[in-house]
C-alpha atoms as an extended CHARMM CRD file, in Angstrom:
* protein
*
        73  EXT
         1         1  UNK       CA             -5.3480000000       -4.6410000000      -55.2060000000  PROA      1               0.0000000000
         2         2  UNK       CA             -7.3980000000       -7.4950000000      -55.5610000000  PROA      2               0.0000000000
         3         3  UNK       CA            -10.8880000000       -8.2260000000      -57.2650000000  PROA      3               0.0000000000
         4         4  UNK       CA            -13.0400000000       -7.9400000000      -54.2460000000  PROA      4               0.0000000000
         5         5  UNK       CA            -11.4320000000       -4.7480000000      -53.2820000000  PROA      5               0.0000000000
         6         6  UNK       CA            -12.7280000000       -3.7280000000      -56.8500000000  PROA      6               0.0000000000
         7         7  UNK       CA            -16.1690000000       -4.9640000000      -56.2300000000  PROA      7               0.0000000000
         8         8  UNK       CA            -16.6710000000       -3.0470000000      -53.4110000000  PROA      8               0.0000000000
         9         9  UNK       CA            -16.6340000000        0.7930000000      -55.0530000000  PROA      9               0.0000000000
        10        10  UNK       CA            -19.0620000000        2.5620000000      -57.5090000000  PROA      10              0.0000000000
        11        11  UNK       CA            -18.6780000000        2.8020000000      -61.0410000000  PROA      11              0.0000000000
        12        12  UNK       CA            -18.8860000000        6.6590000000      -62.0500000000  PROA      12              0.0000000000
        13        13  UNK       CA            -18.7520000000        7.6390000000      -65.6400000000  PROA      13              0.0000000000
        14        14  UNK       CA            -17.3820000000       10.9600000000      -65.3760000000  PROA      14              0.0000000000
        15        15  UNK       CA            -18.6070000000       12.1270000000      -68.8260000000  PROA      15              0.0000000000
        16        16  UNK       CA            -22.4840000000       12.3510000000      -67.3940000000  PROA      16              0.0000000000
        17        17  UNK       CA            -22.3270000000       11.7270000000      -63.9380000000  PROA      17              0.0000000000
        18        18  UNK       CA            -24.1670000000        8.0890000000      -63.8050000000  PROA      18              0.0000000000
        19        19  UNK       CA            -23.5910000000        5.7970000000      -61.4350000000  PROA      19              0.0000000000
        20        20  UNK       CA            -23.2040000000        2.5450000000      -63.1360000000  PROA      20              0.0000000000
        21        21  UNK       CA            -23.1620000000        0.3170000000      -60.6450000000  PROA      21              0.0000000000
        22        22  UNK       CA            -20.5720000000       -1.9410000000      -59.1170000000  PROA      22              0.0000000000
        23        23  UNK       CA            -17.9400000000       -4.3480000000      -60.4980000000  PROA      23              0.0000000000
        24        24  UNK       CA            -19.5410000000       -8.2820000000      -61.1810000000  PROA      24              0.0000000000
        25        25  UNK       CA            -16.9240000000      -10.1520000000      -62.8700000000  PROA      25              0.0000000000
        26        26  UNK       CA            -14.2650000000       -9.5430000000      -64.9440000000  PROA      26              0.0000000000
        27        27  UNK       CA            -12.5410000000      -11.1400000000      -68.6600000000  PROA      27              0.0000000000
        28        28  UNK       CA             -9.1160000000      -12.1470000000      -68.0890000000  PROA      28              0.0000000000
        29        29  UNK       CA             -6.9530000000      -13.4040000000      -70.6960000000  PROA      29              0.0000000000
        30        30  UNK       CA             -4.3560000000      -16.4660000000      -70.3650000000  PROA      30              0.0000000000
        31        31  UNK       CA             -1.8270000000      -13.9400000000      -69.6610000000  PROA      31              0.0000000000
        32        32  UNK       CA             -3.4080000000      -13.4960000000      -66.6560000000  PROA      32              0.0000000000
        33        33  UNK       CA             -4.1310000000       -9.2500000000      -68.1720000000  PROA      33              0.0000000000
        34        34  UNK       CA             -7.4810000000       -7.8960000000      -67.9040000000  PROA      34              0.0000000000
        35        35  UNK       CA             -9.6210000000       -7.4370000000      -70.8530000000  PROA      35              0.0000000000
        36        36  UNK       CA            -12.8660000000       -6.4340000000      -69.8440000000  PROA      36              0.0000000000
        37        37  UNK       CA            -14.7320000000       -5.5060000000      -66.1610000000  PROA      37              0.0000000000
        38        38  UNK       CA            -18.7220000000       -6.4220000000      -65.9160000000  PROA      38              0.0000000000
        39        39  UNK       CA            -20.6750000000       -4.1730000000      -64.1220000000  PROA      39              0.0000000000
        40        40  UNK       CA            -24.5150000000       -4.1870000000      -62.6720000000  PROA      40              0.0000000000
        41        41  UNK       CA            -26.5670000000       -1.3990000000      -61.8260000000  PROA      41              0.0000000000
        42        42  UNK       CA            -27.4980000000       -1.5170000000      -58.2810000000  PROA      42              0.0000000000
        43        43  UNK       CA            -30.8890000000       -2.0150000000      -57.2840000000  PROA      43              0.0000000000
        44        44  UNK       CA            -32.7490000000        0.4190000000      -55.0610000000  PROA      44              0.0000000000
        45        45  UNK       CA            -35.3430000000       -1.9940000000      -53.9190000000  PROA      45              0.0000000000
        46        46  UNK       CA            -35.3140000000       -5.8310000000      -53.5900000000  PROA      46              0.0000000000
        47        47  UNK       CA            -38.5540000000       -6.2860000000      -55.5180000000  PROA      47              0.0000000000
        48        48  UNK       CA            -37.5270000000       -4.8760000000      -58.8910000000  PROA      48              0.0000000000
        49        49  UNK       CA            -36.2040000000       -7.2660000000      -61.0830000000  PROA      49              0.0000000000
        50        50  UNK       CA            -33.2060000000       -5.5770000000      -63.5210000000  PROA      50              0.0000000000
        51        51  UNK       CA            -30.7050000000       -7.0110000000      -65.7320000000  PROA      51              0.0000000000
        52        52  UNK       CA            -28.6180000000       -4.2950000000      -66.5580000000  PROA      52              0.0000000000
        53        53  UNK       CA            -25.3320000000       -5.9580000000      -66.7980000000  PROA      53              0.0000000000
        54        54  UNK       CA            -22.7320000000       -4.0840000000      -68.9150000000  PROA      54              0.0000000000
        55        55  UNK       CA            -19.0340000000       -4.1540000000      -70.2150000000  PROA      55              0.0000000000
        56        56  UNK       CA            -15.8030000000       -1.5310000000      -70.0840000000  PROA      56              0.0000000000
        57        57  UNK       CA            -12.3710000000       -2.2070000000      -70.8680000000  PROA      57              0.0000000000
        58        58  UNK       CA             -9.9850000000       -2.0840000000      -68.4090000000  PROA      58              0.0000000000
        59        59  UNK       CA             -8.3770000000        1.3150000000      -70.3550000000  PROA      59              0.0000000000
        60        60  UNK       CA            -11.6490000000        2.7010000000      -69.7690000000  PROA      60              0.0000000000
        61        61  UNK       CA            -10.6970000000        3.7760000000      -66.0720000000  PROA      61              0.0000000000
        62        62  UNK       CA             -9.2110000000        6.2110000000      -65.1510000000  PROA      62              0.0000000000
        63        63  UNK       CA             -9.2620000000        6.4420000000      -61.2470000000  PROA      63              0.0000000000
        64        64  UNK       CA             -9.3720000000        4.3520000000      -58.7730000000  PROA      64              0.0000000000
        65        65  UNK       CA             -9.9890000000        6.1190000000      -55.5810000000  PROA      65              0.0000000000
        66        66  UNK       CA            -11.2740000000        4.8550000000      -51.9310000000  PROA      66              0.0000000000
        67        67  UNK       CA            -15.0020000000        4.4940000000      -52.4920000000  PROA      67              0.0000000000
        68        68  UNK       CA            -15.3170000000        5.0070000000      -56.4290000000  PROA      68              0.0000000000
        69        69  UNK       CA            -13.7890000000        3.8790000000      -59.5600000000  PROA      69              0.0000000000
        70        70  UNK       CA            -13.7800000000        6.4670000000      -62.4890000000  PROA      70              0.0000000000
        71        71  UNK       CA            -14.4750000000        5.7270000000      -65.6470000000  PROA      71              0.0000000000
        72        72  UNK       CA            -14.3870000000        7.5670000000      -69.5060000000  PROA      72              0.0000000000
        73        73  UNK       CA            -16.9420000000        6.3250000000      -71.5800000000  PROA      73              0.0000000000
């Protein structure tokens, strides 16, 4: 699976239900293993400004399905 295949899905956190957004960027160590996944909340319309980037550990997930990614935190 590759990064942009990643990018593409919502973020659920199944403990309350919130969509967190969708996948930005990603930490990567020099072993090439993946530390850390950034996420933004998606806007709803163009005109409000929002900077609600956030971290989770790639351990965090814990599905990966067609259109979401399921996280624990």
């Amino acid at each position: 699976m590759l990064l942009s295949d990643l990018q593409a899905k919502d973020i659920i956190n199944i403990k309350d239900g919130n969509n967190l957004g969708r996948i930005i960027d990603a930490k990567i160590d020099n072993t090439g293993k993946i530390i850390y996944f950034v996420s933004e909340e998606r806007k709803l319309m163009r005109k409000v400004t929002h900077s609600g980037a956030s971290t989770f550990d790639f351990e965090k997930i814990k599905k990966i399905g067609e259109d979401v990614i399921l996280v624990e935190l």
